[in-house]
C-alpha positions in Angstrom: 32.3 0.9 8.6 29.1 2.9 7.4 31.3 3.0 3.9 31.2 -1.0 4.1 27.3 -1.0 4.9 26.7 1.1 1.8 28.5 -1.0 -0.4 26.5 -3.9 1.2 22.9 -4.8 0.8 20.8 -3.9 3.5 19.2 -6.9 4.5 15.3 -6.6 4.7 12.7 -8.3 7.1 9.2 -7.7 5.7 6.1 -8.0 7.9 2.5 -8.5 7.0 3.7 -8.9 3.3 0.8 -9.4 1.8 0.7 -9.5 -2.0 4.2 -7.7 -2.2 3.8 -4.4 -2.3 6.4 -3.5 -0.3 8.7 -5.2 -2.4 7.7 -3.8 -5.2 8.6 -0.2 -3.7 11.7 -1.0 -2.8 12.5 -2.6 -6.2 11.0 0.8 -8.0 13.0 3.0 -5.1 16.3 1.3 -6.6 17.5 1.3 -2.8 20.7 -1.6 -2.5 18.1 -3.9 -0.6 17.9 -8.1 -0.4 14.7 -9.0 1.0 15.5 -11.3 3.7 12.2 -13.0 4.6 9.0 -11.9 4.4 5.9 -13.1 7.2 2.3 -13.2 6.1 -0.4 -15.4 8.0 -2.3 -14.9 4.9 -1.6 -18.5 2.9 -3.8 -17.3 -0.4 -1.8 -14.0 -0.3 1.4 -15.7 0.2 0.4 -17.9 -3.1 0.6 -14.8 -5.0 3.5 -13.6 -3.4 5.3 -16.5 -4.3 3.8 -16.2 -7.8 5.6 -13.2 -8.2 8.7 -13.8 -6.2 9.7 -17.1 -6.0 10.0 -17.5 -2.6 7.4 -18.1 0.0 7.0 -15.9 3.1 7.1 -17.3 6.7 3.1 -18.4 7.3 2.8 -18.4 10.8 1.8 -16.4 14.0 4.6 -13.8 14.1 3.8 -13.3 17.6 5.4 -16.6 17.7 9.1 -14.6 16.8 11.6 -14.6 19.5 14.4 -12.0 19.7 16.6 -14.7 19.0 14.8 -15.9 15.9 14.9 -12.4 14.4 19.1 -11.6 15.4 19.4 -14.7 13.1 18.0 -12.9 9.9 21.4 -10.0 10.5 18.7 -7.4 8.9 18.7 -3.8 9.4 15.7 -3.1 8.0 12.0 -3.4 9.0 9.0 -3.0 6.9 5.9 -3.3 8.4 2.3 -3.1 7.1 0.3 -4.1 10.2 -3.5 -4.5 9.9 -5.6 -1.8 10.0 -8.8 -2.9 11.2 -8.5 -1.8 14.6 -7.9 2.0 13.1 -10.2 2.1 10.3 -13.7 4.6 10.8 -15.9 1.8 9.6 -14.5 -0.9 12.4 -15.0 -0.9 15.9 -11.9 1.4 16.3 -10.7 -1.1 19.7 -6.7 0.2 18.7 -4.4 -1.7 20.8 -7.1 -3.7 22.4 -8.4 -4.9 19.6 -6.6 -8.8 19.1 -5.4 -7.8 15.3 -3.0 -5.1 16.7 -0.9 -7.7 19.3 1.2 -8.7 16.8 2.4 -5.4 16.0 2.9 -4.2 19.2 4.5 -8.0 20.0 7.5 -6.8 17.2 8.3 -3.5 19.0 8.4 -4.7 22.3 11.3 -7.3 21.3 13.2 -4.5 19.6 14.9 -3.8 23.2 15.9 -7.4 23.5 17.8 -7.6 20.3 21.5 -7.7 19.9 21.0 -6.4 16.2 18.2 -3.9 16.0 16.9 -2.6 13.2 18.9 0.4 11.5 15.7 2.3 10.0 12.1 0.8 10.0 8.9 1.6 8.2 5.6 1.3 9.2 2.8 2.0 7.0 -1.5 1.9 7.7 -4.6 3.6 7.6 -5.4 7.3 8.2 -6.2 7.1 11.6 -3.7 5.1 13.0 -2.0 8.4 14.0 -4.6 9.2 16.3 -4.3 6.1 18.1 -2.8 4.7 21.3 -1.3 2.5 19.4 0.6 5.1 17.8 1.7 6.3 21.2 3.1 3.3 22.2 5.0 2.7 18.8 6.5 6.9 19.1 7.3 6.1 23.0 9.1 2.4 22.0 11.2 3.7 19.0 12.1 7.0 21.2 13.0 4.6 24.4 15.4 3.3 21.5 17.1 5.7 20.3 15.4 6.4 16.9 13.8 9.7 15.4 10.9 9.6 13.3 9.6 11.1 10.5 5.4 10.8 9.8 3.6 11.1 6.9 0.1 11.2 5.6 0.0 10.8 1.7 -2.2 9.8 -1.2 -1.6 8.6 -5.0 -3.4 11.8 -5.9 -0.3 13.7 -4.7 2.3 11.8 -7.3 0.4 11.5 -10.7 -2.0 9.2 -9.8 -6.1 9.5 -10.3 -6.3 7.6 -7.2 -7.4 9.0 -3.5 -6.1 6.4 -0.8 -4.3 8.3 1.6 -2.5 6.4 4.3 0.0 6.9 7.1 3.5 6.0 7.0 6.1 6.6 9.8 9.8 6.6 8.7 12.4 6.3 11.5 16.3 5.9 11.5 18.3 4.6 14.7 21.1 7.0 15.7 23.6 8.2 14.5 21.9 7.7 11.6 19.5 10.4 10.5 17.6 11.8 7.9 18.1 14.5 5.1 15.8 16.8 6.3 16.2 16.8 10.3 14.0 19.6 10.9 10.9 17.5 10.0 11.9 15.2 12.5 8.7 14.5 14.8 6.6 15.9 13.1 3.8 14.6 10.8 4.1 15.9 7.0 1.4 15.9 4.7 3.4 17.0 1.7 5.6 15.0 -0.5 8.0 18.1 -1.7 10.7 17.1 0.6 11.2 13.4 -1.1 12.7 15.0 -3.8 15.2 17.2 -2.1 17.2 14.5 -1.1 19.7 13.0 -4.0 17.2 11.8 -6.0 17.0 12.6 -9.7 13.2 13.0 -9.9 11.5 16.2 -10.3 8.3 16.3 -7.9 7.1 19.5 -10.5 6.6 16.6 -13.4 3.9 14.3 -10.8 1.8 17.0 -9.4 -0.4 16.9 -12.5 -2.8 13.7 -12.4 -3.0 11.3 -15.4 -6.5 11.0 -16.8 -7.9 7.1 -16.0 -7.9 6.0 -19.2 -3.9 5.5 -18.9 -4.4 3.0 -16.1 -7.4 0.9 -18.4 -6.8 -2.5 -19.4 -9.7 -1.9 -22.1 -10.5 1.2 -22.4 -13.5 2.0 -22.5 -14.7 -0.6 -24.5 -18.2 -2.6 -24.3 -17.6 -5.2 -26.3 -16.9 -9.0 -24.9 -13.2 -8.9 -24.5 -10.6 -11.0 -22.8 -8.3 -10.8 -20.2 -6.0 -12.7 -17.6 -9.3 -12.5 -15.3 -12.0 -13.8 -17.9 -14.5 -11.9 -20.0 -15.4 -8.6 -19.7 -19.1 -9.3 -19.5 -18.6 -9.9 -16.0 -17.4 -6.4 -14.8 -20.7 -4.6 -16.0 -22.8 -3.6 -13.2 -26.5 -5.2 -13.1 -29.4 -2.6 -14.0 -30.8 -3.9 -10.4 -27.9 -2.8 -8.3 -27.7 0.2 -10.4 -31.4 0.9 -9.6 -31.3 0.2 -6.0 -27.3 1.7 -5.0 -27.1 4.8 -8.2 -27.1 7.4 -5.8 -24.6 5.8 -4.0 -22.2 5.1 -6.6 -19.2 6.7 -7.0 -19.0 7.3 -10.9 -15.7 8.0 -13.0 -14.6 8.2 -17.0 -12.1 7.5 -18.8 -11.1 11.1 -18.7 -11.4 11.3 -15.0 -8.3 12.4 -12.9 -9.5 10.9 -9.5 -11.1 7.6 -8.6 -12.0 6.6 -4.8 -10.0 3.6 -2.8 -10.9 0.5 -4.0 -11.7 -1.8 0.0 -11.5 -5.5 0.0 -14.8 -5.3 -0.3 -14.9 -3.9 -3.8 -17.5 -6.7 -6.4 -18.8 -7.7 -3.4 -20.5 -4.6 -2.2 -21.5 -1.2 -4.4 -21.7 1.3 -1.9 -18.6 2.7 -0.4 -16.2 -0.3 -2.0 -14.4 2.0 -4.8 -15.6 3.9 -8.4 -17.2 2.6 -11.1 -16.0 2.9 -14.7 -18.7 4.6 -17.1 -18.0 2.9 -20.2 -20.0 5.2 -22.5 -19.4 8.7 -22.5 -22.7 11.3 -22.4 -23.3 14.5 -23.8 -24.4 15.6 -20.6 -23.3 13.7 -17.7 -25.4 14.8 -15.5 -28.5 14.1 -17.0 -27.5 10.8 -18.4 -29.5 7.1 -17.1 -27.3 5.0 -15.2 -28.5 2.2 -17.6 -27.1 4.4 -20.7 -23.4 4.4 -18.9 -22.9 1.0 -19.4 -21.2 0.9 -15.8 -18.7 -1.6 -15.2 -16.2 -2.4 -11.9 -12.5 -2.0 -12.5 -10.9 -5.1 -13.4 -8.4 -6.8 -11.2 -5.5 -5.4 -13.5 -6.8 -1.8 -13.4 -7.0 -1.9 -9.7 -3.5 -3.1 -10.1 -2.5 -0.3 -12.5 -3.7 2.7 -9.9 -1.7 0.7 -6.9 1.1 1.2 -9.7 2.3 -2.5 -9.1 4.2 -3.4 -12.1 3.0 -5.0 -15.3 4.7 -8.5 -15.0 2.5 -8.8 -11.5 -0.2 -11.4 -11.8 -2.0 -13.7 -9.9 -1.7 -17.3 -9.6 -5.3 -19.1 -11.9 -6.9 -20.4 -8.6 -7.2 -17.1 -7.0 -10.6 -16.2 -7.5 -12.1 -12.8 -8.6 -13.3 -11.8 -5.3 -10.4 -12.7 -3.7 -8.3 -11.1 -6.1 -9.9 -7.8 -5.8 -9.8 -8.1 -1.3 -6.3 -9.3 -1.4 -5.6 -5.2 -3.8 -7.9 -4.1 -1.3 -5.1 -5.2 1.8 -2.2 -3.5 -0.6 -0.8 -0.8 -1.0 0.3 2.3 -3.4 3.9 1.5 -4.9 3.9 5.3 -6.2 3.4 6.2 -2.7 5.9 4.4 -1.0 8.7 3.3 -3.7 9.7 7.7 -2.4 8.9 7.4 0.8 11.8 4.0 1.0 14.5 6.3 -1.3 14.0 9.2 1.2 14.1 6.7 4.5 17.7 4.7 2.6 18.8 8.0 1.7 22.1 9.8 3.5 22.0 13.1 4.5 
């Protein structure tokens, strides 16, 4: 029988969706998945989804999901990308009582009423989430039901890429089933190494070093009026006011830079604490160089796109605005972070 599943797909429910970044992992994890629906309230983010799929996720209240409507799907998987703004430092940090976590905790409490539970589920959000009652319910629901659990706190930094957006993941498998390293289990990891002990042909050794930024550029570090899928470049350079009034509380990068902060759904919007800005012209002395002589400029959508490591054929759909392109990123997540994470959760001891 578990010869038969193998050969099989395993079938995938995908929750809070998104913009697809999920799927995108699990495409570039090579797992033998078919995604079998995917649930976003979001309806601009499910445009783009369906942009780049061809299929259009289940817009609705998931709360709204019975145990019966989910045993009709036959999946085995779960991924799960709840919202994070009951976790995050800047919010109000309610956890479980905050109304944006229901939904999640809504899914695990119909887990015991299923006929066919999930086989191994992934959950991934913010750094702090582990810290949360939230969390405790989740560990004490999935234990209740028979499934160990790995945890993980990991950034882009730690596979190659000049990006710092750390987040939490928790990997757990329904017995019998179990993972390749059992002597992790319970326990939170904040090391990749043990992703690449497991049948996988990649060598962790080649990622640790971080590519320079200028390999993730849409164009380079030019100044000159160029074009892209998101309009002319003249609108990513920074005003000299907001670089008067925020410079000291920019976060400044180059091209030759091998780290670059998370870029929020506030990023365009807001200069302070949103994500790094691009110097465009490169000083003798960095230090000592005017803001104004920098030429800074944001990070184009497709840039932002490059450090998530979504793929190149991802786009978004022309009535998608700027700003909401960039707070829709902001929501996503890091495919070089969790395309591993999946092969390691699908993989057999």
């Amino acid at each position: 029988m578990e010869d038969e599943q193998q050969q099989q797909p395993w079938r995938v429910l995908e929750f809070y969706s998104g913009i697809g970044g999920m799927r995108y992992s699990a495409m570039k994890a090579g797992v033998n998945a078919k995604m079998v629906e995917a649930f976003d309230i979001n309806d601009l983010a499910n445009d783009v989804y369906q942009h780049n799929f061809a299929h259009r996720p289940f817009q609705g209240n998931i709360q709204t999901l019975t145990a019966a409507d989910l045993d009709r799907y036959q999946a085995n998987v779960w991924l799960l990308s709840p919202p994070c703004q009951p976790y995050t430092r800047q919010g109000l940090q309610k956890q479980s009582a905050d109304a944006r976590a229901s939904s999640f905790l809504t899914i695990l409490d119909i887990i015991p009423q299923l006929v066919l539970p999930p086989v191994m589920i992934f959950v991934e959000n913010v750094v702090g989430f582990e810290t949360s009652d939230t969390h405790q319910m989740m560990v004490k629901l999935l234990e209740e039901n028979q499934f160990v659990t790995q945890e993980f706190i990991l950034s882009p930094l730690q596979f190659g890429v000049p990006y710092s957006r750390p987040r939490y993941f928790c990997l757990a498998k329904r017995k019998p089933s179990s993972f390749c390293n059992p002597e992790f289990n319970g326990q939170l990891i904040r090391v990749p190494e043990l992703l690449y002990d497991c049948k996988t042909s990649t060598s962790y050794e080649m990622l640790q070093t971080c590519l320079p930024i200028e390999r993730f550029l849409e164009f380079g570090n030019s100044t000159k009026n160029t074009s892209s899928d998101e309009g002319s470049l003249d609108q990513y350079f920074v005003p000299s006011s907001l670089s008067e009034r925020w410079g000291s509380a920019m976060d400044i990068v180059y091209p030759d830079s091998k780290r670059c902060c998370c870029f929020t759904k506030s990023y365009y919007r807001y200069v302070k604490g949103t994500g790094s800005l691009l110097a465009t012209v490169m000083p003798t002395v960095r230090d000592k160089t005017s803001l104004e002589d920098l030429r800074l400029r944001y990070f184009t959508p497709r840039e932002v796109s490059n450090l998530h490591s979504f793929p190149e054929e991802f786009g978004f759909p022309e009535h998608v605005t700027l700003r909401q392109r960039y707070a829709l990123l902001g929501n996503s997540l890091s495919v070089a972070v969790v395309a591993p994470l999946l092969r390691y959760l699908f993989s057999d001891p």
